[in-house]
N, C-alpha and C positions, 0 to 999 in steps of 0.2 A: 504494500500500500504506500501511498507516497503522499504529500502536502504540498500546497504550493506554499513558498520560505519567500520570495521577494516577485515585486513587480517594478519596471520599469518606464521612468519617465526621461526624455532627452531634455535638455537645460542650456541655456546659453554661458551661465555662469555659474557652479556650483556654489559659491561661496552667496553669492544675492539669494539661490535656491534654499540654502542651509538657513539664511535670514526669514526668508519668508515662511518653509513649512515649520519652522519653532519658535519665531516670533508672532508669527502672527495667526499660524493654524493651531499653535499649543502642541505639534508634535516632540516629539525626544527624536533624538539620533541613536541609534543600533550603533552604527559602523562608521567609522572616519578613519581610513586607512591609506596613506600614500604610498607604494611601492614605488623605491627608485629604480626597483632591476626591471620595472615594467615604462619605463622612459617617464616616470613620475606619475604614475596613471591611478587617479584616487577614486574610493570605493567608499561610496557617499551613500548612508541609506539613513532613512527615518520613519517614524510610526507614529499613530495614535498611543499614547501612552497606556488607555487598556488593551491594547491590542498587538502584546509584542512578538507573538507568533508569524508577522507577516510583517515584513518591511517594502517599500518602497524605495528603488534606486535611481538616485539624482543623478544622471548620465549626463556627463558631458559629450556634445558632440564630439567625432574623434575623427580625426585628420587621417592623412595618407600614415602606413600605408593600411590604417583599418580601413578607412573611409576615403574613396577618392574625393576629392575638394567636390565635383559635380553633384555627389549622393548626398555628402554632406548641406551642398546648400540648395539640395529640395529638402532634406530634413528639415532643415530651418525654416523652409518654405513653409510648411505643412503646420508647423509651429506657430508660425504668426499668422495661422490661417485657422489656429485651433483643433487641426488633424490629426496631430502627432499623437495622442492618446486621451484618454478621459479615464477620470478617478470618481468612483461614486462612492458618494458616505451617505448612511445612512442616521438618522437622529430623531429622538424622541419629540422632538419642537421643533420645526423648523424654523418658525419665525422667532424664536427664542435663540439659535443657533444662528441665525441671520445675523440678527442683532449684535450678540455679541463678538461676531467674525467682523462686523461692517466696525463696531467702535474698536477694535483691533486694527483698521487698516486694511481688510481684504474689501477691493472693489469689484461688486455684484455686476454682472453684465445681465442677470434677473432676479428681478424679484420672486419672493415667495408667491408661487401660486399653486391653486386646487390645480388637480390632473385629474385623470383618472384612476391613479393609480394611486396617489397622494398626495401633497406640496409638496411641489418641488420650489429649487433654484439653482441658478446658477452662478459660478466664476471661474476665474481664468487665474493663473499663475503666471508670475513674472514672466515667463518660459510663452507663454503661450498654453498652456495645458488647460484643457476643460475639467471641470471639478463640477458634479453635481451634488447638490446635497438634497436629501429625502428624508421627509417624512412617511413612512409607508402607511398606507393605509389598512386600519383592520382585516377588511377583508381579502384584499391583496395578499397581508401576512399571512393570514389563514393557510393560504394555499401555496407558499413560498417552501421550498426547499430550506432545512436551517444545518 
């Protein structure tokens, strides 16, 4: 049997990334590892603090010769287009969660609203990354996989 242990987001800067998911999303960092024998290549992850079974990895885009310069800047592309990946959290209030992400400093590109399935919202990370945040809905729940 196996777990999924991390997920990964691309970043323009790790260190603005390391600002914002523990300044202002309240996560912890797991892992801050810079290997020199890897041409300094750091190994950036952070979590929801109850949640340290499953980390999140702050990727740097990576140059030649992981990344030729061309793939690299559709990455980026994709990033300031909001493609590059989405992170959904889920929470018991959404608009209590709103709040206080929004007096923290995270800017919503939506507001809290009813769905179908329950309030949602959304925003965006320095990066460009989409982040949903949900409130599920009962009945939704109900029928959810846990």
């Amino acid at each position: 049997m196996y777990k999924i242990a991390n997920a990964q987001l691309w970043v323009h800067d790790q260190d603005e990334a390391l600002a914002f998911y523990t300044g202002k999303l309240g996560m912890e960092v797991r892992s801050d590892v810079t290997m020199p024998e890897m041409g300094n290549f750091r190994w950036l992850t952070v979590s929801p603090v109850n949640q340290p079974e499953l980390a999140i990895v702050l990727m740097a885009v990576p140059g030649p010769p992981i990344m030729d310069e061309a793939t690299a800047n559709e990455v980026r592309e994709l990033m300031a287009k909001g493609f590059a990946g989405t992170i959904f959290l889920t929470t018991d209030d959404c608009q209590a969660s709103y709040d206080d992400l929004r007096a923290r400093g995270v800017e919503f590109v939506e507001a809290p609203e009813e769905r179908p399935y329950g309030i949602d919202a959304g925003f965006r990370d320095p990066s460009g990354n989409n982040f949903r945040l949900t409130q599920v809905s009962d009945a939704v729940a109900e029928h959810s996989i846990a």
